[in-house]
Predicted model as a PDB file, atoms N, CA, C, CB and O in Angstrom, pLDDT in the B-factor column:
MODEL        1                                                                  
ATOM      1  N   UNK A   1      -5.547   2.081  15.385  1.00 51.00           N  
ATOM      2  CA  UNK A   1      -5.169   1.401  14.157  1.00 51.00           C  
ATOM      3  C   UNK A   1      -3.701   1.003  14.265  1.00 51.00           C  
ATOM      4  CB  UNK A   1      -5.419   2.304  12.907  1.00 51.00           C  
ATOM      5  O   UNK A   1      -2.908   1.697  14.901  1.00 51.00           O  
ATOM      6  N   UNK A   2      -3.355  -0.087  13.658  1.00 68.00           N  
ATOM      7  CA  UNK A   2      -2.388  -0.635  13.720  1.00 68.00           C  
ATOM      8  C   UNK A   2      -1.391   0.084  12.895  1.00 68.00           C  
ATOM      9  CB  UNK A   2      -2.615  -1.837  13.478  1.00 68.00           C  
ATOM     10  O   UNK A   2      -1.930   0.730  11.996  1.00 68.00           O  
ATOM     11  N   UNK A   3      -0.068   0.170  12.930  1.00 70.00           N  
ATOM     12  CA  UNK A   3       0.738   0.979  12.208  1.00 70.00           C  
ATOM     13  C   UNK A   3       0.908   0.650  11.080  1.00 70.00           C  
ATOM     14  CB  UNK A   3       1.775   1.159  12.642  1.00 70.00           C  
ATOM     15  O   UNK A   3       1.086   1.528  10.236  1.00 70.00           O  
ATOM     16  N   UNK A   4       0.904  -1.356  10.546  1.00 72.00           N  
ATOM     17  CA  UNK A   4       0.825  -1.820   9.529  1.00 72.00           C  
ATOM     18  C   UNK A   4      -0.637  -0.957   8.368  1.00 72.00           C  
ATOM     19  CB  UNK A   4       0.746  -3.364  10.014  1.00 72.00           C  
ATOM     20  O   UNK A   4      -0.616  -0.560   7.203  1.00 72.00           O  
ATOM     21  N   UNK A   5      -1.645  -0.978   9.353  1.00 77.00           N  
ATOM     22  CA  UNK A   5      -2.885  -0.140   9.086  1.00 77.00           C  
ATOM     23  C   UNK A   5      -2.679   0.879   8.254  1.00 77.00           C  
ATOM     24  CB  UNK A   5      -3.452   0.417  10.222  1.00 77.00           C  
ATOM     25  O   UNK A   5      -3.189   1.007   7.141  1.00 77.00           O  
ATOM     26  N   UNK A   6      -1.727   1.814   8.930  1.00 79.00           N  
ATOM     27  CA  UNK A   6      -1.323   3.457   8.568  1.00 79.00           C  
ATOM     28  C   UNK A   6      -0.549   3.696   7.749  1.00 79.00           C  
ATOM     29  CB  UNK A   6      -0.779   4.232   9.490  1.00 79.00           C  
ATOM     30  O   UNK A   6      -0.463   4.772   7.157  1.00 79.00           O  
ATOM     31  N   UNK A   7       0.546   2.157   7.486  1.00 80.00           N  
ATOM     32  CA  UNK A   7       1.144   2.444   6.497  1.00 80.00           C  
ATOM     33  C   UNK A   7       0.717   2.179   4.910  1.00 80.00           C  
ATOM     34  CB  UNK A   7       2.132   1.953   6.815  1.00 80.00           C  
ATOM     35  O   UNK A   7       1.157   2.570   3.829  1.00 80.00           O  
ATOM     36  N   UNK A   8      -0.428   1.261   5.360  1.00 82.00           N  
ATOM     37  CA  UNK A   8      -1.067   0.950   4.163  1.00 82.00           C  
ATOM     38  C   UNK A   8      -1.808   2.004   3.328  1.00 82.00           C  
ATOM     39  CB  UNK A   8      -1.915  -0.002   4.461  1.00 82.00           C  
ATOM     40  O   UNK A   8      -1.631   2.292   2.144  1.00 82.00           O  
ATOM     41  N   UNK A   9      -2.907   2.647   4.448  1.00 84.00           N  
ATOM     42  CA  UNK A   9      -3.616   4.069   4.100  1.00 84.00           C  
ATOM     43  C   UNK A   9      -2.446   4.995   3.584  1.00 84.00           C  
ATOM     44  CB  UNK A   9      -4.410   4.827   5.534  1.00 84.00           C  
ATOM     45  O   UNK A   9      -2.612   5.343   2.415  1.00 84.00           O  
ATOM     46  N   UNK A  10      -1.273   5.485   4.200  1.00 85.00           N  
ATOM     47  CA  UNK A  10      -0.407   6.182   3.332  1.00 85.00           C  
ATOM     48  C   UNK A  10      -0.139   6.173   2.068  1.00 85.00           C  
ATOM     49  CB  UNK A  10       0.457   6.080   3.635  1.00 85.00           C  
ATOM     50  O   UNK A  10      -0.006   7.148   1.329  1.00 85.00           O  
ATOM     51  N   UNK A  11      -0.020   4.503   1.689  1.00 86.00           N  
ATOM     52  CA  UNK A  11       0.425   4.028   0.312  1.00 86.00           C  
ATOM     53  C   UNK A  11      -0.496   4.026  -0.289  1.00 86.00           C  
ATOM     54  CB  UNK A  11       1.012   2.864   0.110  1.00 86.00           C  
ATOM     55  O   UNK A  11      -0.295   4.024  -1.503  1.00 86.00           O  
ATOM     56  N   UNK A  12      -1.621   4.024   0.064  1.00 87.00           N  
ATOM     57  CA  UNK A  12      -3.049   3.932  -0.485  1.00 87.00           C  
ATOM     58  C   UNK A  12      -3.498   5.556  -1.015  1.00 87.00           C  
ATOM     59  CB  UNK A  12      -4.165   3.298   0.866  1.00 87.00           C  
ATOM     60  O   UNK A  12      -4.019   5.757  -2.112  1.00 87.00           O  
ATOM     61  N   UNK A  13      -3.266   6.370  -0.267  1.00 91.00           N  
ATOM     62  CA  UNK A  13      -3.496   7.858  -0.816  1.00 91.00           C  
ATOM     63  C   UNK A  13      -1.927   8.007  -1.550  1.00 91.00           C  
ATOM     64  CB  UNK A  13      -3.887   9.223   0.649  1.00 91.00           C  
ATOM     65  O   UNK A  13      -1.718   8.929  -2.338  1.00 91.00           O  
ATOM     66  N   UNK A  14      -1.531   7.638  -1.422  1.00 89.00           N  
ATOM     67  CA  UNK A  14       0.270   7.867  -2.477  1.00 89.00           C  
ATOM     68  C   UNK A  14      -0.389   7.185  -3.626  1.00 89.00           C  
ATOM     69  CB  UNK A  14       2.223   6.753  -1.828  1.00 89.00           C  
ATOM     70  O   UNK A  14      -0.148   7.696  -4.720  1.00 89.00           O  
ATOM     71  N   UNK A  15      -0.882   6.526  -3.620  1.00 90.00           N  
ATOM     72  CA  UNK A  15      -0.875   5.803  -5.264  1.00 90.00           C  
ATOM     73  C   UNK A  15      -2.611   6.514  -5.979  1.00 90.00           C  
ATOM     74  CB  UNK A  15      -0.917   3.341  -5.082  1.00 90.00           C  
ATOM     75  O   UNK A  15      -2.982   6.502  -7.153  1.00 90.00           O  
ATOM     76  N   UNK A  16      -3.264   7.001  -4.888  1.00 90.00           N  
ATOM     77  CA  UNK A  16      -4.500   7.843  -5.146  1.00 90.00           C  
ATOM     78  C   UNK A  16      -4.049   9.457  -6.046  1.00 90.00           C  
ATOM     79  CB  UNK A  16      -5.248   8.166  -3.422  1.00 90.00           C  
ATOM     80  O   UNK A  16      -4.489   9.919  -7.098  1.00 90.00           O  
ATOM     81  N   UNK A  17      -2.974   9.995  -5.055  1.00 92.00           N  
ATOM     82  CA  UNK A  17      -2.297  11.192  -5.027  1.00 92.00           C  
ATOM     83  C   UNK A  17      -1.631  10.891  -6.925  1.00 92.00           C  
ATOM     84  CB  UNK A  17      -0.953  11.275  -3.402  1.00 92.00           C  
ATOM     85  O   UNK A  17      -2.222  11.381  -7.888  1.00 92.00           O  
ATOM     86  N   UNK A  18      -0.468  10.097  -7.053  1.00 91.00           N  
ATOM     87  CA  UNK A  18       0.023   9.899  -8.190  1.00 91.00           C  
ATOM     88  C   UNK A  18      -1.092   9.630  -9.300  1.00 91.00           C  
ATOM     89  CB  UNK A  18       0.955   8.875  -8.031  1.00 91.00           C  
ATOM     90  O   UNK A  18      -0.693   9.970 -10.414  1.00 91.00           O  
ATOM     91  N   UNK A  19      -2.470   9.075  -9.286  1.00 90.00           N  
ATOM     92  CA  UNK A  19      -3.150   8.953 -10.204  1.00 90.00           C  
ATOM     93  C   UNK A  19      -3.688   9.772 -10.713  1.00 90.00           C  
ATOM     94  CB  UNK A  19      -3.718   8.354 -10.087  1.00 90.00           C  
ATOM     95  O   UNK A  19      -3.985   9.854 -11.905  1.00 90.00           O  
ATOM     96  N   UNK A  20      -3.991  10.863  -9.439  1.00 92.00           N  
ATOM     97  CA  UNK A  20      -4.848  11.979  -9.831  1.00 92.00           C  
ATOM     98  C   UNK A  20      -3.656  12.856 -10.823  1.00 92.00           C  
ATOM     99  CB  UNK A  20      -5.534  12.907  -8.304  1.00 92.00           C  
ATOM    100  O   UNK A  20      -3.743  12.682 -12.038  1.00 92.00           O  
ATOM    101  N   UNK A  21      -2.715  13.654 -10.367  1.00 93.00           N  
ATOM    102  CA  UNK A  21      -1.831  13.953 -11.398  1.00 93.00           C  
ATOM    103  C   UNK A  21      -1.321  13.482 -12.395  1.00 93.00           C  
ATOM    104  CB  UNK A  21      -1.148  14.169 -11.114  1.00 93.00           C  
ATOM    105  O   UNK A  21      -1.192  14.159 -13.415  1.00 93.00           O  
ATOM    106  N   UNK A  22      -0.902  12.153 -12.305  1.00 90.00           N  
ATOM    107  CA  UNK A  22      -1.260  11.559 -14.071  1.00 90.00           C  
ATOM    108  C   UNK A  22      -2.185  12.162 -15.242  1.00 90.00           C  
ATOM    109  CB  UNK A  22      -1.990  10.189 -13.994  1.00 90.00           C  
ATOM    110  O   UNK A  22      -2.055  12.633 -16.372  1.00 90.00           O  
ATOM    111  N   UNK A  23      -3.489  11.787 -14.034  1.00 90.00           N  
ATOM    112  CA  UNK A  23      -4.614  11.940 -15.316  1.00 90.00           C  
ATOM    113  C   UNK A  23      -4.957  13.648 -15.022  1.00 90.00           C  
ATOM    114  CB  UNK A  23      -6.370  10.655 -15.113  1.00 90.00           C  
ATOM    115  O   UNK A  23      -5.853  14.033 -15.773  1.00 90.00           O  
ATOM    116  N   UNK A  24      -4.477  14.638 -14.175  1.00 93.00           N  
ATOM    117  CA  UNK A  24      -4.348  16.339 -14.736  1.00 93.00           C  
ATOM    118  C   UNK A  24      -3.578  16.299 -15.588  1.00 93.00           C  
ATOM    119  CB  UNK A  24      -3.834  17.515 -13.828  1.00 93.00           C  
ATOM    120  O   UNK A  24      -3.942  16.882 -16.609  1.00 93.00           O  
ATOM    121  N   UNK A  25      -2.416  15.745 -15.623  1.00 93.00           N  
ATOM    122  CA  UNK A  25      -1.359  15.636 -16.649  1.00 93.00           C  
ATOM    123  C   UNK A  25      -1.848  15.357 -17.753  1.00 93.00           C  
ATOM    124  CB  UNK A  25      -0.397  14.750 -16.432  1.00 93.00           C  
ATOM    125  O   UNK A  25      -1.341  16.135 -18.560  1.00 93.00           O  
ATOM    126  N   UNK A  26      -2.750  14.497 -18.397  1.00 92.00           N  
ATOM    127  CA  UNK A  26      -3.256  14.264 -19.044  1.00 92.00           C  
ATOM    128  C   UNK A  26      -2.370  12.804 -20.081  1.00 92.00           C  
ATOM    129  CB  UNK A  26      -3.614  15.561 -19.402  1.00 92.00           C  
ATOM    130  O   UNK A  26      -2.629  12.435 -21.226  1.00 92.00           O  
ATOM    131  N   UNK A  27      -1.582  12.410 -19.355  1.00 91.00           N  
ATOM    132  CA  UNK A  27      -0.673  10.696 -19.376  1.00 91.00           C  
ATOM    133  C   UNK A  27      -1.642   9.809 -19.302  1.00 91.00           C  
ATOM    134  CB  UNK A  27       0.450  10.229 -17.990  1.00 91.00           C  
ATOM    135  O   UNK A  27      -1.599   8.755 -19.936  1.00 91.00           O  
ATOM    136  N   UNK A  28      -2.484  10.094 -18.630  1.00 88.00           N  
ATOM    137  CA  UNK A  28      -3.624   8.536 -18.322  1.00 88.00           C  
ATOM    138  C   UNK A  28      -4.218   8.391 -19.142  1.00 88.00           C  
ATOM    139  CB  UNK A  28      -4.720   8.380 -17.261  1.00 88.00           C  
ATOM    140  O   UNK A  28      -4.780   7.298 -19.072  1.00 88.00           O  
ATOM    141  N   UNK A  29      -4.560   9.167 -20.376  1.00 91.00           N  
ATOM    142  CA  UNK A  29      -5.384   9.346 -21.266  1.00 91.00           C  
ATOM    143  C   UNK A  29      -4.927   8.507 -22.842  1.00 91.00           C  
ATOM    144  CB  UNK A  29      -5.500  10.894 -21.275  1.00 91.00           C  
ATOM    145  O   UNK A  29      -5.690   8.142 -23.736  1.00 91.00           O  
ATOM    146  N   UNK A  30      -3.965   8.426 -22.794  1.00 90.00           N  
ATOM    147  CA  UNK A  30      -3.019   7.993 -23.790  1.00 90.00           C  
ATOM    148  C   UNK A  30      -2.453   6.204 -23.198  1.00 90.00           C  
ATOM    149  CB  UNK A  30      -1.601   9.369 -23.833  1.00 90.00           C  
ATOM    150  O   UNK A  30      -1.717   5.483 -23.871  1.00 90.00           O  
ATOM    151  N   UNK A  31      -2.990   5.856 -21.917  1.00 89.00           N  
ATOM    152  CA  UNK A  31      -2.920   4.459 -21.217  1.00 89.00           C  
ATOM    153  C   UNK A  31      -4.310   3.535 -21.549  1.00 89.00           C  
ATOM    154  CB  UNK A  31      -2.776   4.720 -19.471  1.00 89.00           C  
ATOM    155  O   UNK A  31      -5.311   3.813 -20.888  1.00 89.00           O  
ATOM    156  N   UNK A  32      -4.398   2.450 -22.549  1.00 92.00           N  
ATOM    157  CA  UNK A  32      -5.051   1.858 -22.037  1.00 92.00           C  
ATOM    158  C   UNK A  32      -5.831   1.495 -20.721  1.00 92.00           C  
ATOM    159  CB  UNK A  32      -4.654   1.451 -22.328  1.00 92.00           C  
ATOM    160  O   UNK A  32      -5.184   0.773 -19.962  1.00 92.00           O  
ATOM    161  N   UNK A  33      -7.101   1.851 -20.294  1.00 89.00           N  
ATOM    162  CA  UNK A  33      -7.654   1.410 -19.089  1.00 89.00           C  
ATOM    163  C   UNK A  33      -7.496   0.156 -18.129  1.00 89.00           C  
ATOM    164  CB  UNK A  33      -8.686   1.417 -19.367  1.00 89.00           C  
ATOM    165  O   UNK A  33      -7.456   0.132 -16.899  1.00 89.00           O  
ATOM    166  N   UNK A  34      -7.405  -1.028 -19.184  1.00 93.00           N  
ATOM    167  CA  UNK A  34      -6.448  -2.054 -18.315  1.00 93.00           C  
ATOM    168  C   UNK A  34      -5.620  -2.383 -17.879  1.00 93.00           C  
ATOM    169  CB  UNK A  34      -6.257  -2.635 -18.368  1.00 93.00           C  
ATOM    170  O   UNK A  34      -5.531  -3.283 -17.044  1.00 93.00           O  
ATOM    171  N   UNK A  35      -4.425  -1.453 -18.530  1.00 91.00           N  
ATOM    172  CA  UNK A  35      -3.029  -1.316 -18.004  1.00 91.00           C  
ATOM    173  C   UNK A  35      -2.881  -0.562 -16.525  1.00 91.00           C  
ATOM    174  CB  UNK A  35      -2.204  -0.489 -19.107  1.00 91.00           C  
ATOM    175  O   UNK A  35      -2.049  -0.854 -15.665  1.00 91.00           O  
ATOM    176  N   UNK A  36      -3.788   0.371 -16.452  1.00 89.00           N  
ATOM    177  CA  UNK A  36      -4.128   1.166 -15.512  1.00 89.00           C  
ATOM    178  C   UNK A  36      -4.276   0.406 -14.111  1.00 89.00           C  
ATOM    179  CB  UNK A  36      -5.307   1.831 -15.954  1.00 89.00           C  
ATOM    180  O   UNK A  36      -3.719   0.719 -13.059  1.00 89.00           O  
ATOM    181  N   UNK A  37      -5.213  -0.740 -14.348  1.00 91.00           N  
ATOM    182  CA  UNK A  37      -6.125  -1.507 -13.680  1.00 91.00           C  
ATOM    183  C   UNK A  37      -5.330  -2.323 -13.029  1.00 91.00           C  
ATOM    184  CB  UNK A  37      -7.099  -2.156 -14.441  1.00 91.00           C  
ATOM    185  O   UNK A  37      -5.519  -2.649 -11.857  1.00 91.00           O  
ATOM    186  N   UNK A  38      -4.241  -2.773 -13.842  1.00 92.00           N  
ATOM    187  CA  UNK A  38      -3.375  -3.727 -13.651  1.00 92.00           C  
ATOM    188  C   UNK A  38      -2.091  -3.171 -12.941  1.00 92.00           C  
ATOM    189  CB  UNK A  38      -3.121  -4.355 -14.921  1.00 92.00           C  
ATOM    190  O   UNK A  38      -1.261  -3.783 -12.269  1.00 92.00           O  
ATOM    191  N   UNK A  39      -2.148  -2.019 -13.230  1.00 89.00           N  
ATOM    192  CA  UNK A  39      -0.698  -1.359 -12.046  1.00 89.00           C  
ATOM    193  C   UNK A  39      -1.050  -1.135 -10.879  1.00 89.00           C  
ATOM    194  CB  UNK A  39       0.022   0.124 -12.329  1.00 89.00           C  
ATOM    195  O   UNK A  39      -0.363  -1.572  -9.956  1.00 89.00           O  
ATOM    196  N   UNK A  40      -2.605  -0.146 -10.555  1.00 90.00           N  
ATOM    197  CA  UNK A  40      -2.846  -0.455  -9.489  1.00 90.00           C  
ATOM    198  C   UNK A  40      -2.485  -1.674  -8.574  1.00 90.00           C  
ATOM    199  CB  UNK A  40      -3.770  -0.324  -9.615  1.00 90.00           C  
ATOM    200  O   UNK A  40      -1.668  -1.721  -7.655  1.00 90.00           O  
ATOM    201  N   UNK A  41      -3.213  -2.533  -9.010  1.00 91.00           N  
ATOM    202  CA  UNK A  41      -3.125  -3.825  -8.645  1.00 91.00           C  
ATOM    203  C   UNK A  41      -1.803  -4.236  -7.924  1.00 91.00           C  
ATOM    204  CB  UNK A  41      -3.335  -4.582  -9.802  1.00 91.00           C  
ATOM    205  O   UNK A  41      -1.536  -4.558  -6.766  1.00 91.00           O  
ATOM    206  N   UNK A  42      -0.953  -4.067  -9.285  1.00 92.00           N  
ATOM    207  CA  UNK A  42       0.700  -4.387  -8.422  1.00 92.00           C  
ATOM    208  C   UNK A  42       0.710  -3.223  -7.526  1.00 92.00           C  
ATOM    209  CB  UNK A  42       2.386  -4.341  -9.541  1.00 92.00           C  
ATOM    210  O   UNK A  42       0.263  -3.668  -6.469  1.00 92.00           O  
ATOM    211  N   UNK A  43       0.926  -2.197  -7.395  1.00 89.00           N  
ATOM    212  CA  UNK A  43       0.768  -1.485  -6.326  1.00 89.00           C  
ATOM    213  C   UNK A  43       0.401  -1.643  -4.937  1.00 89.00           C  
ATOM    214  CB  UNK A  43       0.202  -0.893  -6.638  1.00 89.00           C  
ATOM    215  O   UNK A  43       1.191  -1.581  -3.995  1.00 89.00           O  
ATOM    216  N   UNK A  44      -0.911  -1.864  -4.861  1.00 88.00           N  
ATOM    217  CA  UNK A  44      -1.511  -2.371  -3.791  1.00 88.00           C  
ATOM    218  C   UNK A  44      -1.107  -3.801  -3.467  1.00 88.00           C  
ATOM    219  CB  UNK A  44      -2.865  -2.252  -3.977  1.00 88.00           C  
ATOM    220  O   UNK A  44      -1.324  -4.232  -2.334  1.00 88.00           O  
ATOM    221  N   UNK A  45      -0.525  -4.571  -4.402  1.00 88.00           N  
ATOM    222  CA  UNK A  45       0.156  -5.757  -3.475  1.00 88.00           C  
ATOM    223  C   UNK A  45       1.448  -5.796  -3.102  1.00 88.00           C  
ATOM    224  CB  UNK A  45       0.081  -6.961  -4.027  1.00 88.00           C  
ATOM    225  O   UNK A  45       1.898  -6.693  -2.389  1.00 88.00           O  
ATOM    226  N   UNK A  46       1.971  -5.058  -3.448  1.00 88.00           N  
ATOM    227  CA  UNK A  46       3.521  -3.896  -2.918  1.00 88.00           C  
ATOM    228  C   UNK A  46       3.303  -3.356  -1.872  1.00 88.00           C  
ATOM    229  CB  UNK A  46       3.978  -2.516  -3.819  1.00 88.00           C  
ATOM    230  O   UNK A  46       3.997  -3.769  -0.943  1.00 88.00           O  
ATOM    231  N   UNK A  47       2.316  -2.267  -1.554  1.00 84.00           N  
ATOM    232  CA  UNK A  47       2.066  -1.813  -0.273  1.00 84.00           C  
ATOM    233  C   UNK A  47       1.454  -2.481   0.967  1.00 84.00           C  
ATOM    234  CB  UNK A  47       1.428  -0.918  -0.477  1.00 84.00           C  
ATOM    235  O   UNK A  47       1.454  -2.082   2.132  1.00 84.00           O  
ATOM    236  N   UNK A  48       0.853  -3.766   0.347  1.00 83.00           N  
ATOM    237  CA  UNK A  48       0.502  -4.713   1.416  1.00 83.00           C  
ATOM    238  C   UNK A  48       1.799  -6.074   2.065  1.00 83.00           C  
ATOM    239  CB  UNK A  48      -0.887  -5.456   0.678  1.00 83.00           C  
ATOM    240  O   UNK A  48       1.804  -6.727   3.109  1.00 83.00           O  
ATOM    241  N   UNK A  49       2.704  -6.049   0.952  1.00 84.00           N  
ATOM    242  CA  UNK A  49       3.749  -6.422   1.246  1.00 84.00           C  
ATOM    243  C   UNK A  49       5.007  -5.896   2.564  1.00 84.00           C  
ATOM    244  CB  UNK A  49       4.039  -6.330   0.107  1.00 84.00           C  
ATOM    245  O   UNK A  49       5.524  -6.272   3.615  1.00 84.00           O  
ATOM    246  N   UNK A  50       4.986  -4.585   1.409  1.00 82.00           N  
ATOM    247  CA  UNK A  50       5.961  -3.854   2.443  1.00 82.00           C  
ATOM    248  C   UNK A  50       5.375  -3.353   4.003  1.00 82.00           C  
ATOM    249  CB  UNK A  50       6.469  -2.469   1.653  1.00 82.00           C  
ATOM    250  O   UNK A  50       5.961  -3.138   5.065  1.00 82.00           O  
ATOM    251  N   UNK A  51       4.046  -3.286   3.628  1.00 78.00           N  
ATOM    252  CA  UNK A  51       3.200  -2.891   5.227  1.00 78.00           C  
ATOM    253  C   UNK A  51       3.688  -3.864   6.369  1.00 78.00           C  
ATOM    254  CB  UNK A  51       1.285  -3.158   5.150  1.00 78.00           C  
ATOM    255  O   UNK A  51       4.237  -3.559   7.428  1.00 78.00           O  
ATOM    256  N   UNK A  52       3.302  -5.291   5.822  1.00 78.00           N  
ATOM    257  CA  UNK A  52       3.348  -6.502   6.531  1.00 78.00           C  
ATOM    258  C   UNK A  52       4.828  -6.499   6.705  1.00 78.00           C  
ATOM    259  CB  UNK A  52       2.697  -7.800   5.795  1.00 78.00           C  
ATOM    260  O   UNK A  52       5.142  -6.612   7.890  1.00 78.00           O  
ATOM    261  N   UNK A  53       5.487  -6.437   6.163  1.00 78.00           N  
ATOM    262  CA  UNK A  53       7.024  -7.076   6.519  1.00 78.00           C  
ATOM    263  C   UNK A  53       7.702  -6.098   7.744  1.00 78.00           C  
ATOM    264  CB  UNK A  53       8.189  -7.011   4.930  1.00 78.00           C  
ATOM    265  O   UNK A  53       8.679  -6.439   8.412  1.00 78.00           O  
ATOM    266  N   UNK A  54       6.870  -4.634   7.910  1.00 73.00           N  
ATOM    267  CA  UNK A  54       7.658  -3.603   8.606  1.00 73.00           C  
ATOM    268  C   UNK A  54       6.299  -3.260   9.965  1.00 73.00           C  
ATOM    269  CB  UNK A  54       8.162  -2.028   7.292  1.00 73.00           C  
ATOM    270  O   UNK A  54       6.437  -2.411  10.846  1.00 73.00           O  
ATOM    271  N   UNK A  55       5.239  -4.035   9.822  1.00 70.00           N  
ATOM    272  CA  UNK A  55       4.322  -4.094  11.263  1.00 70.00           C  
ATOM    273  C   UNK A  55       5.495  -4.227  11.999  1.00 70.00           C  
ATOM    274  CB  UNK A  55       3.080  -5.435  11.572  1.00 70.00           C  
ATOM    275  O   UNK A  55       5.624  -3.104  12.486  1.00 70.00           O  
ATOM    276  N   UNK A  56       6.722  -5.115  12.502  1.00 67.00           N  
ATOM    277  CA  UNK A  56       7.123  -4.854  13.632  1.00 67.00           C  
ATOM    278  C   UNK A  56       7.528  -6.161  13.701  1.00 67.00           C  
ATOM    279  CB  UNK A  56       6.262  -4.251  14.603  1.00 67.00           C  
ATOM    280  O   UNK A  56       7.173  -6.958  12.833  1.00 67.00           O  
ATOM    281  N   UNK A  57       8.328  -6.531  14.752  1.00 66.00           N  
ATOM    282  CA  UNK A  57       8.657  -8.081  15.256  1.00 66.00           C  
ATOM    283  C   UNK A  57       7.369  -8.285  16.315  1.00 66.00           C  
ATOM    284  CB  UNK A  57      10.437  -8.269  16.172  1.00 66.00           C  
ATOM    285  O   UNK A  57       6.640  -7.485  16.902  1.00 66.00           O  
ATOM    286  N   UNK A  58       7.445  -9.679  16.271  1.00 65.00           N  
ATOM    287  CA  UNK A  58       6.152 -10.100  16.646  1.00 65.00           C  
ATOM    288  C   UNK A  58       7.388 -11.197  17.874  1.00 65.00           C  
ATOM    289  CB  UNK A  58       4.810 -10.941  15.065  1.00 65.00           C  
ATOM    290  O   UNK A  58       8.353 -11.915  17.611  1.00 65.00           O  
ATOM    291  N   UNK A  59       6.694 -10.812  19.224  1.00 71.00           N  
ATOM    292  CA  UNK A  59       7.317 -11.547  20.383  1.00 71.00           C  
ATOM    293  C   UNK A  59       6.692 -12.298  21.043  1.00 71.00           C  
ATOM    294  CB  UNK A  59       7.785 -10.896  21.224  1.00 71.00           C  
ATOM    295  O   UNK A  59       5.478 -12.120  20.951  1.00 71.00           O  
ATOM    296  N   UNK A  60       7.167 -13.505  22.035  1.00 72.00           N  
ATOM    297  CA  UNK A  60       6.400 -14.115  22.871  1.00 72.00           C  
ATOM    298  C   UNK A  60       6.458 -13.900  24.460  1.00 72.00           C  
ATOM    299  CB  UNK A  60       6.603 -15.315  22.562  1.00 72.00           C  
ATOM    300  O   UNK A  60       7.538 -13.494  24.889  1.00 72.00           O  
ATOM    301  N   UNK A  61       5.510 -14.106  25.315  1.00 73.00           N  
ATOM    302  CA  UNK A  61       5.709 -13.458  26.040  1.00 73.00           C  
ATOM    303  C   UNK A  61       5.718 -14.916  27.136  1.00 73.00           C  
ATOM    304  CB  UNK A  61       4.788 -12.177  26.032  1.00 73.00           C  
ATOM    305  O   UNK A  61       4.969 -15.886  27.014  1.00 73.00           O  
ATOM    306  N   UNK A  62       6.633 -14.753  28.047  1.00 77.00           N  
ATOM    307  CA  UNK A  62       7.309 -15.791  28.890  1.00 77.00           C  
ATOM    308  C   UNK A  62       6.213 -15.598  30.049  1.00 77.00           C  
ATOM    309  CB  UNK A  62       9.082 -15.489  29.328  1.00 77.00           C  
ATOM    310  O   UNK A  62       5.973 -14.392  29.991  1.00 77.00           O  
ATOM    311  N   UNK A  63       5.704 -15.950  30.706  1.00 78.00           N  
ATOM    312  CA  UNK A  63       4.801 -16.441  31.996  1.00 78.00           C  
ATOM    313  C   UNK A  63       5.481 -17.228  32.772  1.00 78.00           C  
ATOM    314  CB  UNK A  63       3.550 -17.215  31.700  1.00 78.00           C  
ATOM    315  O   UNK A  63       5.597 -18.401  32.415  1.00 78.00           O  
ATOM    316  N   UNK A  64       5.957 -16.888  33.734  1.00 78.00           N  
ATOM    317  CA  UNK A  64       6.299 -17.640  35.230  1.00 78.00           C  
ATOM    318  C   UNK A  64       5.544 -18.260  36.472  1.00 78.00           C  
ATOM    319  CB  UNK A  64       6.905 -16.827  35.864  1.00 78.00           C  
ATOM    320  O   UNK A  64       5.193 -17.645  37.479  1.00 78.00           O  
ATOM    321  N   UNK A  65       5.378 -19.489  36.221  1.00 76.00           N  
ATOM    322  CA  UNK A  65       4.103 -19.680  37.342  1.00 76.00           C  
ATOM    323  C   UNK A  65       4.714 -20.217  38.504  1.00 76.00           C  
ATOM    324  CB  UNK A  65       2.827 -20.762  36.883  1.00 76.00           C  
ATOM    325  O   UNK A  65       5.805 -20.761  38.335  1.00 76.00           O  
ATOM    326  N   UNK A  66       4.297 -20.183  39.507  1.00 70.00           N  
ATOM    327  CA  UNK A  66       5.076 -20.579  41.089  1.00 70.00           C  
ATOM    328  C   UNK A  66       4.196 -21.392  41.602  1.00 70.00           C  
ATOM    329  CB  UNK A  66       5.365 -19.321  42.282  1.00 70.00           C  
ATOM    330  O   UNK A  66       4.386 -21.886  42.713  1.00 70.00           O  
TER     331      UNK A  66                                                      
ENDMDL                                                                          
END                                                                             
């Protein structure tokens, strides 16, 4: 898997991890369900952001033919 991959799954159980304690906390309960729906959302296009921008430099590779 690609590291962009791994960093995504990280952010992906980070924002899994923070939900679940919210709602033990019992905060989620007192949130509208669409608001909910809708942070995710930004979330996951945050972590697909920052994934992509830090995959790595992307190089070309020079071939010498004789």
């Amino acid at each position: 898997m690609k590291w962009a991959g791994m960093y995504f799954a990280g952010f992906a159980f980070l924002i899994g991890g923070l939900l679940a304690a919210l709602w033990k906390l019992g905060v989620l309960q007192n949130i509208d369900t669409s608001w909910i729906v809708i942070g995710v959302a930004i979330l996951v296009g945050l972590g697909i952001m920052v994934s992509v921008a830090n995959s790595g430099s992307k190089e070309n590779i020079q071939i010498d033919r004789k």
